[in-house]
VMD Tcl script that draws the C-alpha trace (Angstrom):
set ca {
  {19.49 -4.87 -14.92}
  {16.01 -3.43 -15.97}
  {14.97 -0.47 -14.38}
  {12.06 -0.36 -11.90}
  {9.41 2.57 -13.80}
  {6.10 1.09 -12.66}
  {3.88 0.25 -10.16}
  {0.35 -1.49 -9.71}
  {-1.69 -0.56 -7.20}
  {-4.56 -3.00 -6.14}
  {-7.83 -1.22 -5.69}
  {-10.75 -3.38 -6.20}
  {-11.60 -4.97 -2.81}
  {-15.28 -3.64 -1.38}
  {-13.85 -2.73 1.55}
  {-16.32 -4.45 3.99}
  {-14.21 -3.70 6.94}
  {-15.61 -0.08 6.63}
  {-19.18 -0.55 6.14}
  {-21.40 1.14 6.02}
  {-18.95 4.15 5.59}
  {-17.62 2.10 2.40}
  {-21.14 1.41 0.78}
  {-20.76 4.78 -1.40}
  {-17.46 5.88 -0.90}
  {-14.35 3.42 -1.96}
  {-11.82 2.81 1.63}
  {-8.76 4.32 -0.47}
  {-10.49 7.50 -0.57}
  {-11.42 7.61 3.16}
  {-9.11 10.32 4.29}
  {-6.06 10.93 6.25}
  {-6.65 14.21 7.71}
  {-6.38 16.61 4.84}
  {-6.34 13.82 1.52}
  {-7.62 10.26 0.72}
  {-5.14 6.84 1.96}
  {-4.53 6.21 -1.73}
  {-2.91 10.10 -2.34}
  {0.01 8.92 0.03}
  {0.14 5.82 -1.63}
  {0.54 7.23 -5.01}
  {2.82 10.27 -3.67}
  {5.37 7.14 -2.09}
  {5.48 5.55 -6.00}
  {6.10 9.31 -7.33}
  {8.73 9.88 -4.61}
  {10.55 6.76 -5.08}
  {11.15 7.80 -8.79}
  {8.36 5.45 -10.44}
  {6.87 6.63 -13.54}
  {3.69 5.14 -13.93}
  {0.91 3.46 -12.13}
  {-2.05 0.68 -12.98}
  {-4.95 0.92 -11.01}
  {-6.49 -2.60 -10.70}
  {-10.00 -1.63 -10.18}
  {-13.81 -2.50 -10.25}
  {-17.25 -1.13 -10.00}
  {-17.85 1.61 -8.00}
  {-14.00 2.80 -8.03}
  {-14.02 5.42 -9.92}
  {-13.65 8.25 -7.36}
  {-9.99 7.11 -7.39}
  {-9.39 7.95 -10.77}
  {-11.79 11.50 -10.74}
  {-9.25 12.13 -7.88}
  {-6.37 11.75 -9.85}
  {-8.06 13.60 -13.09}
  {-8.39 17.09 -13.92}
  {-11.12 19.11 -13.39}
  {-12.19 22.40 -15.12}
  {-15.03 23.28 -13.64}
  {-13.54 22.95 -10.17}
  {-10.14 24.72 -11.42}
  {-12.39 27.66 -12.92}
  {-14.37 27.93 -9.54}
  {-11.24 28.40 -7.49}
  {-9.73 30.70 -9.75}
  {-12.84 32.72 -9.69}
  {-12.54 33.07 -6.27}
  {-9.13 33.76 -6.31}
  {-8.06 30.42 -4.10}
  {-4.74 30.15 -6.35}
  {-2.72 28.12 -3.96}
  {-5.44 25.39 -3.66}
  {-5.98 25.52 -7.40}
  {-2.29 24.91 -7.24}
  {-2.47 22.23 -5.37}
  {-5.05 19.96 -7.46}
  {-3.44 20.66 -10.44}
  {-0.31 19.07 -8.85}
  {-2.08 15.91 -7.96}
  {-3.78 15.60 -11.55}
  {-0.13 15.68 -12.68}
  {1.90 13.32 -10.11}
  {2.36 10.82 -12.52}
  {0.73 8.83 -15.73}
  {-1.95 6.34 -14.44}
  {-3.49 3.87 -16.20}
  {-6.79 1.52 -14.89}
  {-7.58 -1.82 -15.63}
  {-10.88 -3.42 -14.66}
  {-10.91 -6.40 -12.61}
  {-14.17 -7.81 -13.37}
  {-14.50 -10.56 -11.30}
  {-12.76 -10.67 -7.78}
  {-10.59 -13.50 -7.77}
  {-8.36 -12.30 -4.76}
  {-5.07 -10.02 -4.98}
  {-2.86 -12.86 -6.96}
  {-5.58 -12.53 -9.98}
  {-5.61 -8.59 -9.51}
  {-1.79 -8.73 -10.47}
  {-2.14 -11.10 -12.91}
  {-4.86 -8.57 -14.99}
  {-1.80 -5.89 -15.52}
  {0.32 -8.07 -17.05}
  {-0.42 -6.91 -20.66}
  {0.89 -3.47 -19.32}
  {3.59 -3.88 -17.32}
  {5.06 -6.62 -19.86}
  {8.62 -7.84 -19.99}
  {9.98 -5.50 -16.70}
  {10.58 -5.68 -13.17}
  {7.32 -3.83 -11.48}
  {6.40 -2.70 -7.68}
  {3.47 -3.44 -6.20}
  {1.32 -1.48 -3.39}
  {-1.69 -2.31 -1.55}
  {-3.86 0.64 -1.06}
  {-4.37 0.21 2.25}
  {-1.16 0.09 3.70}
  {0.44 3.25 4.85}
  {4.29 3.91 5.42}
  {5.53 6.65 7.10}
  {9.25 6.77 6.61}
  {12.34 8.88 6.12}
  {13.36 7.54 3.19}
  {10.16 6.13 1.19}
  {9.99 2.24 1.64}
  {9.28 2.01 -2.52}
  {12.83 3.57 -2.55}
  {14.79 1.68 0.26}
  {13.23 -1.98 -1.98}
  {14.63 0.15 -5.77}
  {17.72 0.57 -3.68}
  {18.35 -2.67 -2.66}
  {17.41 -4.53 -6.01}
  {19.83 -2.39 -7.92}
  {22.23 -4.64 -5.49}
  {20.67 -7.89 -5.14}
  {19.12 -8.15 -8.55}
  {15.89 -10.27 -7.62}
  {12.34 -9.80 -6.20}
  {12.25 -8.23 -2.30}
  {8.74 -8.29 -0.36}
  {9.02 -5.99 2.38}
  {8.40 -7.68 5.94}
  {7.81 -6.39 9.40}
  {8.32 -8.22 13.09}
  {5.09 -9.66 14.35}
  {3.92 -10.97 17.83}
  {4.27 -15.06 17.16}
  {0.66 -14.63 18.13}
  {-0.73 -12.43 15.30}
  {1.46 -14.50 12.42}
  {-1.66 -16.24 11.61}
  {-3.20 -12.76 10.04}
  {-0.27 -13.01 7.84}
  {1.95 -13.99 4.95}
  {4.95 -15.24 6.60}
  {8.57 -15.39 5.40}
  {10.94 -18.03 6.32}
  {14.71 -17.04 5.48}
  {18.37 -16.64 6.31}
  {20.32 -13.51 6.81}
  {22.29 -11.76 4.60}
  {25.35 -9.33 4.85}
  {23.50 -6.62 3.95}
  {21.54 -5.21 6.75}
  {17.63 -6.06 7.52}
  {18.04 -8.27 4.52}
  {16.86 -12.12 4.16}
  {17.16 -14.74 1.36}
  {13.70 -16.15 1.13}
  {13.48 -20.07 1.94}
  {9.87 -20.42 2.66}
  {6.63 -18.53 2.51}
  {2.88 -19.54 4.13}
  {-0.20 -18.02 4.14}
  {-1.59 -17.29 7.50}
  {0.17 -20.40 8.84}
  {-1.60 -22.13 11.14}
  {0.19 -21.82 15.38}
  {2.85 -23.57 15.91}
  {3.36 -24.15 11.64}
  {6.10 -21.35 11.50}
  {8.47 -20.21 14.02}
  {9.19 -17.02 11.94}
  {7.83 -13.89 13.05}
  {8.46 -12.18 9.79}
  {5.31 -11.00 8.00}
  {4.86 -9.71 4.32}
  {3.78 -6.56 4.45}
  {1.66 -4.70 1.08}
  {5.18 -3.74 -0.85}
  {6.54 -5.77 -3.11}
  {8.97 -5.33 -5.95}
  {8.44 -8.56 -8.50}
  {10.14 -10.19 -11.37}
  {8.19 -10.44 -14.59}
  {7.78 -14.04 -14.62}
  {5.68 -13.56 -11.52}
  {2.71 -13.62 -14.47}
  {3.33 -16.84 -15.62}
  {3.03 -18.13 -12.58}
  {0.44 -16.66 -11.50}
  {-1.62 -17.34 -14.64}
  {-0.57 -21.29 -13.77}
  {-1.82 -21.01 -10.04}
  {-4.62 -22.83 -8.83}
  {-7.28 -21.02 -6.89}
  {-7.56 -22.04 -3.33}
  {-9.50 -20.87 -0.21}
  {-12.32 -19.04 -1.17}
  {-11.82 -19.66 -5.34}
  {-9.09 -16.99 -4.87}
  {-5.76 -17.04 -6.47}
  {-3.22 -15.69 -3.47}
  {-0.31 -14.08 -4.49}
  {1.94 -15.42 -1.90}
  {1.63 -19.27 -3.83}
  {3.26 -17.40 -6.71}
  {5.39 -15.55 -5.02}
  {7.06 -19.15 -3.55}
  {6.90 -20.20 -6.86}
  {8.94 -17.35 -8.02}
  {11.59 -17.58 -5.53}
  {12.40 -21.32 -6.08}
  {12.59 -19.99 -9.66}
  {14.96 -17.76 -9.37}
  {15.89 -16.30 -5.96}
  {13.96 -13.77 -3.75}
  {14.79 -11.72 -0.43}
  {12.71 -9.93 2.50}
  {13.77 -6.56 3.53}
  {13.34 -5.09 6.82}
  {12.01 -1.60 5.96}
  {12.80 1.23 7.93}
  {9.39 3.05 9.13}
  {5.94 2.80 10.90}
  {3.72 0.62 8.79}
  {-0.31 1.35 9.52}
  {-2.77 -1.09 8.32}
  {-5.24 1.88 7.31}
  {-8.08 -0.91 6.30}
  {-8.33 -1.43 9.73}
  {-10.40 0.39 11.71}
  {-7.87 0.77 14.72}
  {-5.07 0.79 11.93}
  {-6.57 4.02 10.01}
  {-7.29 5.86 13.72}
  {-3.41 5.23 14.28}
  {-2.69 6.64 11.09}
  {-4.66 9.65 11.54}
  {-3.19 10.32 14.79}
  {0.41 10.17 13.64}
  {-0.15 11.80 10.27}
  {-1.58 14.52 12.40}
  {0.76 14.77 14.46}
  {3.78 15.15 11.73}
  {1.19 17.82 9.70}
  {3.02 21.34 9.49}
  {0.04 23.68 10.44}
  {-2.20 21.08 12.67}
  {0.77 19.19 14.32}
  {1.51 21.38 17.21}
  {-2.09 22.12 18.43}
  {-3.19 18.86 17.66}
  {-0.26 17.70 19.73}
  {-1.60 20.06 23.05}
  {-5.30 18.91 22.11}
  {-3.81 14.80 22.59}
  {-2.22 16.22 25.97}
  {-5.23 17.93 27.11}
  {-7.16 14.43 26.75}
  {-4.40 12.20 28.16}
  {-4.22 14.82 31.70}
  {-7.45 14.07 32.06}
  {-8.75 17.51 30.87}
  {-12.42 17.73 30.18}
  {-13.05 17.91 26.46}
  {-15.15 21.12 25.98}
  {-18.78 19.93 24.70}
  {-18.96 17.22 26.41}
  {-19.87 16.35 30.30}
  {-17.56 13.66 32.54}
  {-20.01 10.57 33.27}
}
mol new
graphics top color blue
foreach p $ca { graphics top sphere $p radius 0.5 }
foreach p [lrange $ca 0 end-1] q [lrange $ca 1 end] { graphics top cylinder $p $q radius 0.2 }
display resetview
């Protein structure tokens, strides 16, 4: 069994749901109280013992990678002014881990994102992350999916419980139990199925951990809605090929491309901070009393 050393990370949508905060700025570096959405993405891959990442990315991204990059003249300024445990801290993040971009130059939807790292992921099993989907989790959900392929052997998309209502904003799996615990044998997948289509309420959420020969396929799918190849065709594909399984990840999933998602996400992430969590924690209480906020007059 191959190990699992890399990871792509998808990061060339345009972000409309942002606009205009997104016209200038990509949404993976919109920020999470103290760093950008993409920072905990790439610190879950590092965590989970993953060695390298592939940007997919397009014009205008490059923030992303200047984020991850060293920079001397910033790293002389802080030493100058003798701010060593900052400097500290950005060195750290230009060193997480080796990262490597490929340009997707036309967007052809996440399947065809995938499909452009092929040439460097090659022959081995690979994770994949959306950059816009936060975890927070004991255990990081990149290394609860490692775990359970080094018993199951096969592909795993991670899945959360929907309301039957929302399934339509979803990928949704279609499976059986397993003995092991929050785990599924995939039968069926749809895209956004239409009501009443599915009775599952499982819904792929943006980790998956893929076999290699998810490039053939994908290089063999046809576009569909919109001229976009989607990922979940080859991902059915790929388990009638040769087996795949949902897992039931433990942790609070935030869709941080959302714009209630990302307010969520900044109000838990706040709240689990080690300097801001306890008097951002009164602040919340203060509001939810009924407490005037200071600044600012009742209507």
């Amino acid at each position: 069994m191959k190990a699992i050393k890399k990871a792509v990370i998808p990061v060339a949508g345009l972000g409309t749901r942002f606009l205009p905060a997104t016209k200038a700025i990509p949404k993976e570096m919109l920020t999470i109280v103290d760093r950008p959405t993409i920072q905990y993405i790439v610190e879950e891959v590092v965590a989970s013992g993953i060695e390298e990442i592939v940007f997919i990315t397009s014009e205008g991204k490059s923030a992303i990678e200047n984020h991850f990059d060293y920079d001397f003249r910033l790293d002389t300024v802080l030493k100058e002014k003798n701010k060593v445990s900052l400097g500290e801290e950005l060195n750290n993040i230009s060193n997480l881990i080796d990262i490597v971009s490929v340009r997707q130059k036309k967007p052809l939807g996440l399947g065809h994102a995938i499909w452009m790292a092929r040439n460097v992921i090659g022959d081995e099993p690979f994770l994949v992350l959306l950059g816009d989907d936060l975890v927070m989790s004991g255990v990081p959900c990149c290394k609860q999916m490692i775990d359970l392929y080094h018993q199951v052997g096969e592909s795993i998309v991670a899945i959360q419980r929907v309301p039957m209502d929302q399934t339509y904003q979803y990928g949704i799996v279609e499976g059986v139990e397993t003995e092991r615990e929050r785990t599924f044998k995939v039968k069926r997948m749809v895209e956004k199925p239409a009501p009443g289509t599915s009775h599952s309420d499982m819904a792929i959420i943006g980790r998956y951990l893929l076999m290699p020969e998810v490039f053939d396929l994908l290089g063999k799918t046809t576009p569909g809605h919109g001229g976009e190849i989607q990922l979940t065709d080859a991902l059915l594909a790929l388990s009638n090929l040769r087996g795949m399984y949902a897992y039931e990840f433990d942790g609070q999933r935030y869709d941080a491309g959302d714009k209630l998602g990302y307010l969520k996400a900044i109000v838990d992430f706040a709240l689990h901070h080690r300097d801001l969590g306890a008097p951002f924690r009164e602040y919340l209480e203060m509001i939810c009393q009924g407490c005037e906020i200071p600044g600012l007059e009742k209507e």
